[in-house]
C-alpha positions as a printed Julia matrix, in Angstrom:
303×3 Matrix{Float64}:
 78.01  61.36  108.04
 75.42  63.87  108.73
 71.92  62.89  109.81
 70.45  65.18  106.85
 69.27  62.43  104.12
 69.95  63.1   100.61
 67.32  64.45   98.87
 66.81  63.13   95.21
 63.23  63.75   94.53
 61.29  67.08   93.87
 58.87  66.88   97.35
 55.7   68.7    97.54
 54.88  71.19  100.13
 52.65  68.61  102.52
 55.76  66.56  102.52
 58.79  68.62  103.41
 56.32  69.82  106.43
 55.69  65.69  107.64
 59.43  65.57  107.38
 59.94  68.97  109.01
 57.7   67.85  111.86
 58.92  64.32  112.27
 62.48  65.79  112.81
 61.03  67.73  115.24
 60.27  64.91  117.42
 62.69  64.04  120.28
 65.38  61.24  118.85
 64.93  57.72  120.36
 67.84  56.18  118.67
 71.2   57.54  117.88
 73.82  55.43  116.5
 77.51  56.99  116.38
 80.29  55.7   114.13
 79.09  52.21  114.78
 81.62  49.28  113.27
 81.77  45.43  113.87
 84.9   43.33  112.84
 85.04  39.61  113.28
 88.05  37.69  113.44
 89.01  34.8   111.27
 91.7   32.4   109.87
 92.04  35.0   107.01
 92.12  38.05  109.62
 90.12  40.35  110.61
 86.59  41.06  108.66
 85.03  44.36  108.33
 81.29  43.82  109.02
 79.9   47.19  109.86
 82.21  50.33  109.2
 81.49  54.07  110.59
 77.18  53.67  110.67
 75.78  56.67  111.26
 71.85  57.34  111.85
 69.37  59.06  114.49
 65.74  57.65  114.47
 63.15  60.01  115.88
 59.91  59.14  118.1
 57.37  57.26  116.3
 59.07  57.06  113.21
 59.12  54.36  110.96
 62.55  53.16  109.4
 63.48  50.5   107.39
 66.91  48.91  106.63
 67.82  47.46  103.26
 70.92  46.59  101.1
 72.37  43.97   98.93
 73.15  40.41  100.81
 75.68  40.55  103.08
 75.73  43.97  103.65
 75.07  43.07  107.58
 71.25  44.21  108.18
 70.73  41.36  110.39
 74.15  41.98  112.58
 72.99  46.03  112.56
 69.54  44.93  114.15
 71.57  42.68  116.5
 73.85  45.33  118.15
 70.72  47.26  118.55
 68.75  44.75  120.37
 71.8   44.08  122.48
 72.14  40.59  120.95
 75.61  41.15  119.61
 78.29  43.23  120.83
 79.9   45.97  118.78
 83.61  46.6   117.99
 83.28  50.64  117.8
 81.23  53.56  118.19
 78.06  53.46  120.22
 74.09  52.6   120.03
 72.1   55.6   122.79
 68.64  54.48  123.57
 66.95  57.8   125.18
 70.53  59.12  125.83
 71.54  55.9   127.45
 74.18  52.92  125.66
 72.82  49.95  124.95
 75.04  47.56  126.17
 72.78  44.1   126.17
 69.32  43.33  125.98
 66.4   45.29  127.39
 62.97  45.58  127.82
 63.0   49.16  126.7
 63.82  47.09  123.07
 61.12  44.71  121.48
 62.56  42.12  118.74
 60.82  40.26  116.33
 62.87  37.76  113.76
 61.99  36.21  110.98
 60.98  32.61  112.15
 58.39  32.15  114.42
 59.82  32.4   118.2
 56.55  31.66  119.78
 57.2   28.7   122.62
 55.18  25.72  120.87
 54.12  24.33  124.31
 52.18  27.93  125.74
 49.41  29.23  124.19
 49.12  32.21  122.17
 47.93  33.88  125.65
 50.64  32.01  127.53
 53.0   33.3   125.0
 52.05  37.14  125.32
 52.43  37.08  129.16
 55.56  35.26  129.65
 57.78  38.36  128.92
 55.67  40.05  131.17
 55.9   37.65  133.81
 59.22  37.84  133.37
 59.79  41.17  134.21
 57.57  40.49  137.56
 53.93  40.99  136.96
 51.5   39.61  138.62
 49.57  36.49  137.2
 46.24  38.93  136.81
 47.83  41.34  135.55
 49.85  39.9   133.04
 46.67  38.14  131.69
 44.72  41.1   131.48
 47.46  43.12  129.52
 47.93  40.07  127.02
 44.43  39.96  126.06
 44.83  43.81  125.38
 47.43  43.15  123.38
 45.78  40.15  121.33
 42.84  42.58  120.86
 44.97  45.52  119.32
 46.6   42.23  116.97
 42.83  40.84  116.03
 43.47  37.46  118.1
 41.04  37.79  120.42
 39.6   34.36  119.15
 42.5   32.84  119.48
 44.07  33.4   122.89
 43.75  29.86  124.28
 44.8   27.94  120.63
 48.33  26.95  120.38
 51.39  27.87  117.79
 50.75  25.2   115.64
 46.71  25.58  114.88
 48.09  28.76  113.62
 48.44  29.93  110.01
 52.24  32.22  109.23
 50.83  35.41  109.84
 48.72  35.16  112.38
 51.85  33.06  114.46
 53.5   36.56  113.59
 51.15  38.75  114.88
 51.26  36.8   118.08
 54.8   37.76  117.83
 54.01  41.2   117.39
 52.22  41.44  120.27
 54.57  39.55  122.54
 57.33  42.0   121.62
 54.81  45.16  122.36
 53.31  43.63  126.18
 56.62  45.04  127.61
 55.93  48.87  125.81
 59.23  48.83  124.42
 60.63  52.15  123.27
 61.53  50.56  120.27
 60.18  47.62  118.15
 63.21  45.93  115.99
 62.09  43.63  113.53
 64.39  41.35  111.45
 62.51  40.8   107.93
 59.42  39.23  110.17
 57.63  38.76  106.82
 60.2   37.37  105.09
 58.24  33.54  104.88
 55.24  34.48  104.19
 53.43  34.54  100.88
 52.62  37.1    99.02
 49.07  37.68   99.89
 49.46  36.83  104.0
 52.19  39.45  103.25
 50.55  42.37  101.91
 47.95  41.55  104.89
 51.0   41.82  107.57
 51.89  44.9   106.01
 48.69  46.86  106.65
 48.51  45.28  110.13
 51.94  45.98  111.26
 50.66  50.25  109.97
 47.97  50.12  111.67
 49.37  48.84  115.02
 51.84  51.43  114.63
 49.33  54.35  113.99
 47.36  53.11  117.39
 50.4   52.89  119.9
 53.42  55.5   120.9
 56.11  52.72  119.43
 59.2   53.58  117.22
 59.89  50.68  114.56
 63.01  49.65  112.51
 62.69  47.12  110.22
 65.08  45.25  108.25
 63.61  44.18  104.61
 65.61  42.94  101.63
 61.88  43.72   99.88
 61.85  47.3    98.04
 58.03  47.71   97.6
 57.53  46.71  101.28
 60.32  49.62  102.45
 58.31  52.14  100.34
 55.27  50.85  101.58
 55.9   51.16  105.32
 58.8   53.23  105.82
 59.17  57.2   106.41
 62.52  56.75  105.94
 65.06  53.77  104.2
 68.47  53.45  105.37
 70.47  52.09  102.75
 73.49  50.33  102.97
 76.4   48.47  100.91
 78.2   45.55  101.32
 81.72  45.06  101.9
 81.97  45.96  104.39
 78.41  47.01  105.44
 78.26  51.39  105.27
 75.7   53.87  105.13
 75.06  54.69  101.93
 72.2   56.65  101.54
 69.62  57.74  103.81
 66.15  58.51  101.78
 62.74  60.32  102.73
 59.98  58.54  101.35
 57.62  60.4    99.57
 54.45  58.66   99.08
 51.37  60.44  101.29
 50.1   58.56  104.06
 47.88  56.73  104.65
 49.71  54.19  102.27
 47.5   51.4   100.52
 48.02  49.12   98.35
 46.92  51.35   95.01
 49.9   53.7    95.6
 52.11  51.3    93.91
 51.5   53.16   90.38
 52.02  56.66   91.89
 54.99  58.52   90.52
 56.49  59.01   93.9
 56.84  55.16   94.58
 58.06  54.48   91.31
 60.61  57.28   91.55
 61.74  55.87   94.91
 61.71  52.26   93.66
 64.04  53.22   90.94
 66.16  54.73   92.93
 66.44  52.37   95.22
 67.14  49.84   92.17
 69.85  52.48   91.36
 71.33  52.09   94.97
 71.37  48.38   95.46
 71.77  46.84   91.9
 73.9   49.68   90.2
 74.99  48.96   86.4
 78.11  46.92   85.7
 81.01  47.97   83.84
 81.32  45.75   80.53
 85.3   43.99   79.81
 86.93  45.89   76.97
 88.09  43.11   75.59
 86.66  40.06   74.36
 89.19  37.6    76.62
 87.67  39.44   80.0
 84.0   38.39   79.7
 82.75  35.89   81.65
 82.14  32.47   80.06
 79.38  30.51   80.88
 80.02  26.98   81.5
 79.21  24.68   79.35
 75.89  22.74   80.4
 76.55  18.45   80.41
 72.92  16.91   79.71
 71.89  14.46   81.91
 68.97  13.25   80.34
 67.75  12.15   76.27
 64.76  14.02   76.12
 62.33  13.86   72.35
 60.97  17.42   72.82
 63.92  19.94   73.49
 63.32  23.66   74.73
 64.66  26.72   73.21
């Protein structure tokens, strides 16, 4: 597959150039032909098949498709987590074989270490990779600063609210300067409001540091929202199919919802991941629904 996404949308002058510049940039991530099969007491499984993408410096991609399309064992391979059956992952050039500090990972439940405090929590990965006590404490509270925890640095996991455990996350991933920053659907349990707030953090953290980001998101409006470009895939096994350029003008907000260009994207996303279905000819094909047993002798029935 070539690296040139398929354009669908009419895009205005000021956004062909952002795209024209971005993929100017030097590429951070290249994956090549990249497939995963498991084995099982039915054979062999076809997770990943023939993946194809290159994600450029600074940019900002997110991953969706349809359940089971293997997002979460894509984001794997690429933090090293998982090995891969074919093809490669290059990381500045080099194949990522395991994990690595050049690769920041945040998942979808909160990792922090319930015993350290959110401070604690931010410098062990930099202890870790040897620095000194003094040091380590002085980039963590950097690092809670750029995150808006400040406040918080000597409070533990669980005096924290969802988002702000996340953030913490955030921030722990970033203290190593990672050349990239995976994140597997890291907003996932939140509500809708704590959310929307994560969102517009996670944008602005990006705009402030040189970090590379590719999320995973099952969530069109939040792919739209944050992404320059969505990788799609399909299930069955899991293959590229589609890679779009976003359109919508940054900086995003939350008003940009009702512009044509998201709704254009959002419907073609829709397009991509829940396609029409192809009606039985005949009568005897259809799919019967069950027939419902009631459990219960109720006075007022619904409709």
């Amino acid at each position: 597959m070539s690296d040139q996404p398929i354009s669908y949308l009419d895009q205005s002058d000021a956004v062909k150039a952002r795209f024209d510049k971005l993929k100017q940039r030097e590429v951070i991530l290249d994956v090549k032909g990249l497939g995963k099969t498991y084995d099982s007491h039915q054979g062999p499984v076809t997770a990943l098949q023939d993946i194809n993408f290159k994600t450029h410096r600074r940019e900002f991609v997110c991953v969706i498709g349809p359940s089971g399309c293997g997002k979460s064992t894509l984001i794997r391979i690429l933090a090293g987590l998982e090995s891969h059956s074919s093809g490669e992952v290059l990381l500045d050039g080099q194949p990522v074989n395991g994990p690595g500090r050049d690769r920041g990972m945040v998942f979808q439940g909160y990792t922090l270490f319930p015993w350290l405090t959110v401070k604690k929590n931010v410098m062990f990965g930099l202890e870790v990779n040897n620095a000194g006590r003094n040091e380590a404490e002085s980039q963590a509270r950097q690092w809670l600063e750029l995150v808006g925890l400040s406040k918080f640095a000597d409070h533990y996991p669980h005096q924290l609210s969802g988002g702000m455990k996340q953030r913490v996350a955030i921030a722990r991933a970033l203290a190593n300067q990672p050349r990239i920053l995976l994140m597997d659907e890291p907003f996932g349990a939140l509500d809708a409001q704590t959310r929307a707030k994560m969102q517009s953090h996670l944008l602005e953290i990006w705009k402030n540091i040189d970090i590379t980001i590719l999320f995973i998101t099952h969530d069109l409006d939040e792919a739209i929202f944050l992404a320059d470009r969505i990788l799609v895939l399909k299930a069955h096994p899991g293959a590229v199919q589609e890679l779009i350029e976003v359109p919508v003008p940054r900086p995003r907000s939350a008003m940009q919802i009702t512009n044509p260009e998201f709704q254009a994207t959002k419907a073609r996303l829709e397009a991509l991941i829940h396609p029409p279905t192809e009606q039985p000819e005949h009568d005897e094909e259809a799919e019967v629904m069950p027939k419902v047993i009631r459990l219960t002798d109720v006075a007022d029935n619904v409709e």
